[in-house]
LOVOTOR-870308 format. One record per atom (N, C-alpha, C): x, y, z. Coordinates in steps of 0.1 Angstrom, whole numbers, padded with zeros to 4 digits, always signed. Atoms other than C-alpha are relative to their C-alpha. Example, Ala and Ser with C-alpha at 12.3 -4.5 7.8 and 13.67 -1.06 7.14 Angstrom:
<atoms>
+0009-0012+0000 +0123-0045+0078 +0009+0012+0000 -0009-0011+0000 +0137-0011+0071 -0008+0011+0008 
</atoms>
This chain:
<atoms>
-0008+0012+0003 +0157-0068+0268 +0006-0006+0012 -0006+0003-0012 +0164-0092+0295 +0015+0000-0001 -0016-0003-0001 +0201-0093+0306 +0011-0014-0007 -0004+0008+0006 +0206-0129+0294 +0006+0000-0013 +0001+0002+0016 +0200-0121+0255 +0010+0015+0002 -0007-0013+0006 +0221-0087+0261 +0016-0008+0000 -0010+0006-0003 +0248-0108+0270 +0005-0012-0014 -0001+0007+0014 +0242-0135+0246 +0007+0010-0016 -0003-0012+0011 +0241-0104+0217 +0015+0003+0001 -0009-0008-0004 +0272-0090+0233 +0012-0011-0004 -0006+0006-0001 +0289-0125+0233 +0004+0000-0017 +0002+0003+0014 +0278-0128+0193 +0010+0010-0006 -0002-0014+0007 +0292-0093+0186 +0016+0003+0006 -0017+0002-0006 +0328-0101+0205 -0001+0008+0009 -0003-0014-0004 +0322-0071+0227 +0001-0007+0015 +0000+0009-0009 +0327-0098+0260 +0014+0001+0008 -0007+0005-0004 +0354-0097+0280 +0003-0009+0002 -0006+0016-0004 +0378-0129+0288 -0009-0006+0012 +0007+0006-0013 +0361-0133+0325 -0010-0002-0005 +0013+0004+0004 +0326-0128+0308 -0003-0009-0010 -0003+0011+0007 +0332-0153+0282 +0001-0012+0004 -0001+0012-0010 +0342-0179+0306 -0012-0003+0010 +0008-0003-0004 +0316-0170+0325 -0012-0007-0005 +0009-0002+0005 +0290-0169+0301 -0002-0020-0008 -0011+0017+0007 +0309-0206+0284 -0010-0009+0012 -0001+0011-0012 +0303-0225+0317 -0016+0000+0001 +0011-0002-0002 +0267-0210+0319 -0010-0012-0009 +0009+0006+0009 +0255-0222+0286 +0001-0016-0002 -0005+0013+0002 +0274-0258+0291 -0012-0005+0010 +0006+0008-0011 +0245-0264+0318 -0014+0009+0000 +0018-0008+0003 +0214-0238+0310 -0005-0005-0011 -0002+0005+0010 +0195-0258+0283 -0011+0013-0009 +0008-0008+0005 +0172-0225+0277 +0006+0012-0005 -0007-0007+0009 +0199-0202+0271 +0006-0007-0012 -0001+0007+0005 +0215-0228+0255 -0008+0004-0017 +0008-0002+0012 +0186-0225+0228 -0003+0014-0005 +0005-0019+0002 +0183-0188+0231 +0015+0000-0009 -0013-0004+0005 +0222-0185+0219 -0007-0009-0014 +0006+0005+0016 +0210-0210+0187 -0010+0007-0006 +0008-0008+0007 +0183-0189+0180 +0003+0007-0006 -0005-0012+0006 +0202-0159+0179 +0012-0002-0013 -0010+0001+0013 +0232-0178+0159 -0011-0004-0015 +0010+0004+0015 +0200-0192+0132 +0000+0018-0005 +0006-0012+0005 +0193-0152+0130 +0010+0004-0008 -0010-0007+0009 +0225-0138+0125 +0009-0011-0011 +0002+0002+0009 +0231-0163+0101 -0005+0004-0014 +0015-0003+0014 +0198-0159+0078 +0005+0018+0000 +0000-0012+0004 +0209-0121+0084 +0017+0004-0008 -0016+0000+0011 +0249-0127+0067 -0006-0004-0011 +0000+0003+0014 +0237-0146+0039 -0013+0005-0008 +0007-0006+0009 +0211-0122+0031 +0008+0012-0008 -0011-0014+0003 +0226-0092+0007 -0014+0011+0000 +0010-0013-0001 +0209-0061+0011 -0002+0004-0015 +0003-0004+0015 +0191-0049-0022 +0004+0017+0001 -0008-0008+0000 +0206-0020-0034 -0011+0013-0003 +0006-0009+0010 +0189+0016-0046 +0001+0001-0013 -0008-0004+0015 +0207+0020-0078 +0011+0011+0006 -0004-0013+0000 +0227+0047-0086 +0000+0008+0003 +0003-0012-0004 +0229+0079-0074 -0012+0004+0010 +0015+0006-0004 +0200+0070-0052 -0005+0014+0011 -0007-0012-0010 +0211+0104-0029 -0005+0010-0007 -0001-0008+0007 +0214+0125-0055 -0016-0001-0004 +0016+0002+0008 +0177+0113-0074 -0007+0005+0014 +0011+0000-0006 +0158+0117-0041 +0002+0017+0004 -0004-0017-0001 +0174+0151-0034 -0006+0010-0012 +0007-0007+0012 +0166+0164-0066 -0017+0006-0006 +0011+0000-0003 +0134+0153-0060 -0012+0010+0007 +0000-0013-0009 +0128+0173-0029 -0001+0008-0002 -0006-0012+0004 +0145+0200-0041 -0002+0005-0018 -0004-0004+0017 +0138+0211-0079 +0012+0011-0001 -0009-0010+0002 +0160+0232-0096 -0010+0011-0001 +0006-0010+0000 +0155+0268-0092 -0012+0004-0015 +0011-0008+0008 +0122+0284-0110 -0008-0015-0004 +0011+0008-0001 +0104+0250-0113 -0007-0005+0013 +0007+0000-0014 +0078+0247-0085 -0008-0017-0004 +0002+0011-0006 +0075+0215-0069 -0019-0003+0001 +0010+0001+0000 +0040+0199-0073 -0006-0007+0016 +0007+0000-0014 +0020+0198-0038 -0008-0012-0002 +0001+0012-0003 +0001+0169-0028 -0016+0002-0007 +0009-0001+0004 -0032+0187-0039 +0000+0001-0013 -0011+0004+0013 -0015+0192-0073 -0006-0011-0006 -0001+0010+0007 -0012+0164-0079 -0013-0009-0001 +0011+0008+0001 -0045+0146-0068 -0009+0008-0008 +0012-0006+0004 -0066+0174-0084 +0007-0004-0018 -0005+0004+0014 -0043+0164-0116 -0007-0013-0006 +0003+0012+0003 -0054+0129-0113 -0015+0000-0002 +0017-0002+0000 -0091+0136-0105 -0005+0003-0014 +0007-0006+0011 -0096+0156-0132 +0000-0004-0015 -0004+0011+0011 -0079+0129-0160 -0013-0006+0002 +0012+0009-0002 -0104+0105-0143 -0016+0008-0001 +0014-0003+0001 -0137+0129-0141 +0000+0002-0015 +0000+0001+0015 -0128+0134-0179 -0008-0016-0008 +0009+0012+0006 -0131+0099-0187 -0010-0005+0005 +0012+0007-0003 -0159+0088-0165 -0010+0009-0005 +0010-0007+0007 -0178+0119-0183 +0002-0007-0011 +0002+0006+0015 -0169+0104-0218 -0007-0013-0003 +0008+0015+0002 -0179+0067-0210 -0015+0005+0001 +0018-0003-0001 -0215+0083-0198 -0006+0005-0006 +0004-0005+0017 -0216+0104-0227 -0002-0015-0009 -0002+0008+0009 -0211+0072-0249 -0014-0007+0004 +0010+0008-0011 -0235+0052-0222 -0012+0008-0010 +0010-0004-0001 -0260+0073-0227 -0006+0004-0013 +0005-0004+0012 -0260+0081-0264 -0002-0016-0003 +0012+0012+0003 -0264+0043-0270 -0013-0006+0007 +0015+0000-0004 -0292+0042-0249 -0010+0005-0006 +0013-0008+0012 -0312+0069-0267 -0002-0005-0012 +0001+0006+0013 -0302+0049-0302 -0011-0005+0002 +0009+0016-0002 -0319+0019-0288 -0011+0008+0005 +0009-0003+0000 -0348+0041-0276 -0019-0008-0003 +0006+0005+0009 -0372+0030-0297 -0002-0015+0005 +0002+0016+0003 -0371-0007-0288 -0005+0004+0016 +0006-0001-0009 -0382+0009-0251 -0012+0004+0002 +0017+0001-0004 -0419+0012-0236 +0003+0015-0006 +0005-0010+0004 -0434+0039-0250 -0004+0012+0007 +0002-0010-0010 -0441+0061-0220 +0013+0004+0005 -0012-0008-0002 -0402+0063-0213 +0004+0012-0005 +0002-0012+0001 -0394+0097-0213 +0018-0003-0005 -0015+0000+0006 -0354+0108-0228 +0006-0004+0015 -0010+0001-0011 -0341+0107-0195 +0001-0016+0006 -0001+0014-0003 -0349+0070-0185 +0002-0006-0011 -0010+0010+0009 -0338+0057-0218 +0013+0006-0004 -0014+0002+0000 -0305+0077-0216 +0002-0006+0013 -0004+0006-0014 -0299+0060-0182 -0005-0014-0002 +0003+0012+0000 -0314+0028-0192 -0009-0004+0012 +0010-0002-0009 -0342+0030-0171 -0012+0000-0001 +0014-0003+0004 -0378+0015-0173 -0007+0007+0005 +0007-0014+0003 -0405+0034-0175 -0009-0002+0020 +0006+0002-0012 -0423+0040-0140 -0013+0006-0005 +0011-0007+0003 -0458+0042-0132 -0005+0001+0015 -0001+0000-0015 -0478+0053-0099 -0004-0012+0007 +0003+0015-0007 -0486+0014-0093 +0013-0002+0003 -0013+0002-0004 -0447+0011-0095 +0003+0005+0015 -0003-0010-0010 -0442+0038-0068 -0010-0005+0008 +0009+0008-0007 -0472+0021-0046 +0009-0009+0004 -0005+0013-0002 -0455-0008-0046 +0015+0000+0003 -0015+0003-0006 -0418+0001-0039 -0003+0008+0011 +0004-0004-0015 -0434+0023-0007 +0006+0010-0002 -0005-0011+0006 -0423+0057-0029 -0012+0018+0007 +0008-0008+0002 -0457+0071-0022 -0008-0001+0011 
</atoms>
């Protein structure tokens, strides 16, 4: 921080002696860059009084502590815990949607080529043949 703006700060903040005040007074009646540097800093500490700080709530000490800290004989869940918690909600359901996927596929069966085997019509998947595989460069 140059020594200008500490000064300035210092001026804002009263912490200035009388000589540096006068000092500092006479400077800014004829510098027009401090000048704008002191308006700067008064627009800031402005916009920073008439903001109000948002609050936690209640007990906001006490909840995070608690947190941290369980009460004796409940163990705190670890970070793997908890994601292998989550994972395992989600590999549930993404098995049940593919279950579902895949039983209406087999319904509809029937309305697919005739050489599809179960596995390409639970997956919804036409039927290949070795001109297919030729031609996507499989073979």
């Amino acid at each position: 921080m140059n020594r200008d703006r500490e000064l300035l700060l210092r001026y804002l903040d009263g912490s200035l002696s009388s000589e540096e005040i006068t000092r500092l007074e006479r400077r800014l009646s004829t510098d027009k860059s401090l000048n704008e540097e002191m308006a700067t800093l008064r627009a800031i500490e402005g916009t920073m009084s008439a903001e109000r700080p948002e609050g936690f709530g209640a007990f906001f000490v006490d909840r995070t502590l608690k947190a941290l800290h369980p009460e004796p004989g409940l163990r705190a869940l670890s970070l793997y815990d908890s994601l292998r918690w989550v994972f395992l909600r989600t590999a549930a359901a993404g098995l049940a949607v593919m279950m579902v996927l895949s039983v209406l596929n087999l319904l509809d069966y029937q309305g697919l080529d005739v050489t599809s085997t179960w596995v390409e019509a639970a997956f919804g998947l036409p039927s290949t043949t070795v001109e297919d595989a030729f031609t996507f460069g499989f073979i």
